[in-house]
C-alpha positions as CSV (number, residue, x, y, z in Angstrom):
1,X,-27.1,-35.2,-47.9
2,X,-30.1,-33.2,-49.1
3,X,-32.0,-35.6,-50.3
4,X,-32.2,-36.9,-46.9
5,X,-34.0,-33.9,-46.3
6,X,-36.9,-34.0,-48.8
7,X,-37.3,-37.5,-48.9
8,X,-39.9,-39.3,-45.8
9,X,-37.5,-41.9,-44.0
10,X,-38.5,-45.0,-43.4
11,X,-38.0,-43.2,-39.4
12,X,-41.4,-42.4,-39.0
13,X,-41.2,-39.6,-42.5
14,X,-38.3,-37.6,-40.2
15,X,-34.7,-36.4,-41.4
16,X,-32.4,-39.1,-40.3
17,X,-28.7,-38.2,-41.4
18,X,-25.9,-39.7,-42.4
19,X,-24.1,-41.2,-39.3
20,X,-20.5,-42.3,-40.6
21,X,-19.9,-44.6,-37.7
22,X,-22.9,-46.2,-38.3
23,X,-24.1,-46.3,-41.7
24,X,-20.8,-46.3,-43.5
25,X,-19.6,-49.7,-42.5
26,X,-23.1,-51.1,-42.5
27,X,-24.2,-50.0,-46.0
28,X,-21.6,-48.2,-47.8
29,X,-18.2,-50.1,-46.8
30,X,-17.1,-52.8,-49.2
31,X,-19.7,-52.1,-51.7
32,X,-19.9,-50.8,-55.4
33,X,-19.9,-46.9,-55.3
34,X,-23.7,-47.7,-56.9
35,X,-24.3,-50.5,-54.4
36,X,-23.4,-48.3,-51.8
37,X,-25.8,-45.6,-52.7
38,X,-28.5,-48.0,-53.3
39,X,-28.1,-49.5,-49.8
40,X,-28.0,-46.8,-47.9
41,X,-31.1,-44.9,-49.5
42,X,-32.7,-48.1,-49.2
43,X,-31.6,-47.8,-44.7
44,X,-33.9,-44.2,-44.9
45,X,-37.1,-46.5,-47.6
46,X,-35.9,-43.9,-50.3
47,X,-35.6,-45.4,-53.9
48,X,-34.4,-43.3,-56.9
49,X,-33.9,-43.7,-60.3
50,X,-30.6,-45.3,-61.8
51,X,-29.8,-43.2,-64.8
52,X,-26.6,-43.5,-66.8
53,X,-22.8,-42.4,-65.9
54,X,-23.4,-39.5,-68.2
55,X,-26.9,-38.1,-65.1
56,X,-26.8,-34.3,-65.0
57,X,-24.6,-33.4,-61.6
58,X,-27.5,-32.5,-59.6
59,X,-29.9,-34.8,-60.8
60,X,-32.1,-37.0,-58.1
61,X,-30.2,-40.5,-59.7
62,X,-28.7,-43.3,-58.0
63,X,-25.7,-42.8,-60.7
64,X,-25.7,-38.8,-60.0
65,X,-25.7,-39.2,-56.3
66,X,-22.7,-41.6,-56.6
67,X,-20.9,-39.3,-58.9
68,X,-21.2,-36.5,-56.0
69,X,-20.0,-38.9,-53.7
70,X,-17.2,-39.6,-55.2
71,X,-16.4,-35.8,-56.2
72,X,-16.5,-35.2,-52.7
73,X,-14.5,-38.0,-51.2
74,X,-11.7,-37.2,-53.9
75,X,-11.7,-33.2,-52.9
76,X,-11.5,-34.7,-48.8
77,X,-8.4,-36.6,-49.9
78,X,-7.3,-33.7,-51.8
79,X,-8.2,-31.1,-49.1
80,X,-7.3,-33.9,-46.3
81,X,-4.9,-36.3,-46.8
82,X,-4.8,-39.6,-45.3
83,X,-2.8,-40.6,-42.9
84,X,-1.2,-44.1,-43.2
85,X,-0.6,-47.0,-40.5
86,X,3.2,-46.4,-39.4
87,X,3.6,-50.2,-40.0
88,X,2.3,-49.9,-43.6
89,X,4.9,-47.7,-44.2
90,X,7.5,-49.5,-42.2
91,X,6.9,-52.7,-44.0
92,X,7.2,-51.3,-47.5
93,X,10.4,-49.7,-46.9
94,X,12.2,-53.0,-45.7
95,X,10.7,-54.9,-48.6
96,X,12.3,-52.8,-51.0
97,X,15.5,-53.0,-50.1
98,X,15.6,-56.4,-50.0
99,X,14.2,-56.8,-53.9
100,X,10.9,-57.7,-52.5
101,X,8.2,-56.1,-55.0
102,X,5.2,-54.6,-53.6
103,X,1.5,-53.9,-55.2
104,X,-2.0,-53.2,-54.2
105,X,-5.1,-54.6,-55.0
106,X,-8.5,-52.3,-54.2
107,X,-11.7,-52.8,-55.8
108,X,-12.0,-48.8,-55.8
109,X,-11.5,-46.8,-58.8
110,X,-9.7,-44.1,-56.1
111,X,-6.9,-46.4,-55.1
112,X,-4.1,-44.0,-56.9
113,X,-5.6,-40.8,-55.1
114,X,-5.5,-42.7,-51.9
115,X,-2.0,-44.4,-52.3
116,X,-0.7,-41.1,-53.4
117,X,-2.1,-39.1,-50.4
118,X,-0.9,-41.8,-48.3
119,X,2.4,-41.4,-49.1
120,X,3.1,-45.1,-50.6
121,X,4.1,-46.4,-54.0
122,X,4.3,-49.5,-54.7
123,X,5.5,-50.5,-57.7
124,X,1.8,-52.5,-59.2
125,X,-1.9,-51.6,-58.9
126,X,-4.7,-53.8,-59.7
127,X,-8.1,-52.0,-59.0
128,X,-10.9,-50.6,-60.1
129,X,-9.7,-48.7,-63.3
130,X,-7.3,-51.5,-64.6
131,X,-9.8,-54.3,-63.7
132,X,-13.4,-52.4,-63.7
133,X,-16.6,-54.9,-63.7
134,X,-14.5,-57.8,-62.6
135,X,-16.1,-57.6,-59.1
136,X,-13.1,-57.3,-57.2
137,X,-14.2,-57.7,-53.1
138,X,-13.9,-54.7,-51.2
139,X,-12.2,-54.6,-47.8
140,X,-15.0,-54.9,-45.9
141,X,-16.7,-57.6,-48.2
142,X,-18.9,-59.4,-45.9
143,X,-17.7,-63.2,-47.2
144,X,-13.7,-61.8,-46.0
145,X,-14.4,-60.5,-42.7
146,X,-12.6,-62.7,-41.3
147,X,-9.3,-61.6,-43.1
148,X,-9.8,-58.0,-42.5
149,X,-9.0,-58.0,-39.4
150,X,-5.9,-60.1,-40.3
151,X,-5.1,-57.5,-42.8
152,X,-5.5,-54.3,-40.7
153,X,-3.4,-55.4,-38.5
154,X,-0.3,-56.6,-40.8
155,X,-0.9,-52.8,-42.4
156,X,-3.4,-51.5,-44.9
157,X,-3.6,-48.0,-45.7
158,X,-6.4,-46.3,-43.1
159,X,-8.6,-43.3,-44.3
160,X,-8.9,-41.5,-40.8
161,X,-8.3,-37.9,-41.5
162,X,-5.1,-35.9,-40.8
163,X,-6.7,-33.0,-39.3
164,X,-10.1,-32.6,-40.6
165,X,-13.9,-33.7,-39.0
């Protein structure tokens, strides 16, 4: 992230990058695309303006660097795939053939991409484009914790790369 670069830290004024281990779960993870940015710039004591959806693509924005952010997380997927937990998979092809309907529910506005690229279809979605500003927790909301875990294990779709770094 550039503006890493030419923007002090809150480090002592030295470059601090991104860490994805680190800093996505703590300030990114279960956020607003905008939250996220917002919390993470915030980690490094960098502030920026909001702007509007409509921010020029390079602009120094909260808004712009979330729209870059999510251009680039699309072209990953894109460029990437994702690879699915094998009991994801496995449950949603018994349920079918038993009459059982299946949906999702993601706050993100990228749940189609990454249910495509995963390989699934369910037959509902209810996420961030059919339900946008109805705050709709994210995975890793901090008040469900607790359930993630719960979750992850019974099969969620995982976003660990299938063969990229």
């Amino acid at each position: 992230m550039a503006i890493l670069r030419t923007h002090p830290s809150a480090e002592g004024g030295r470059y601090v990058p991104f860490a994805l281990r680190e800093d996505y779960p703590a300030y990114v993870d279960g956020r607003s695309r905008l939250d996220g940015v917002r919390t993470f710039l915030a980690s490094r004591g960098i502030t920026l303006p909001e702007d509007g959806p409509d921010a020029a693509p390079h602009a120094l924005t909260v808004a712009a660097l979330g729209d870059r952010k999510e251009h680039y997380f699309l072209d990953y997927i894109r460029t990437c795939g994702i690879t699915a937990y094998p009991s994801t998979i496995a449950l949603l092809e018994s349920l079918r053939p038993a009459g059982t309907r299946t949906a999702v529910v993601s706050a993100s506005r990228n749940c189609a991409a990454i249910v495509k690229a995963a390989g699934a279809a369910p037959e509902a979605r209810a996420d961030g484009v059919h339900y946008p500003g109805t705050h709709l927790a994210g995975c890793c909301d901090r008040t469900t914790s607790g359930s993630r875990a719960k979750i992850r294990r019974t099969g969620t779709w995982s976003t660990r790369p299938t063969g990229c770094r």
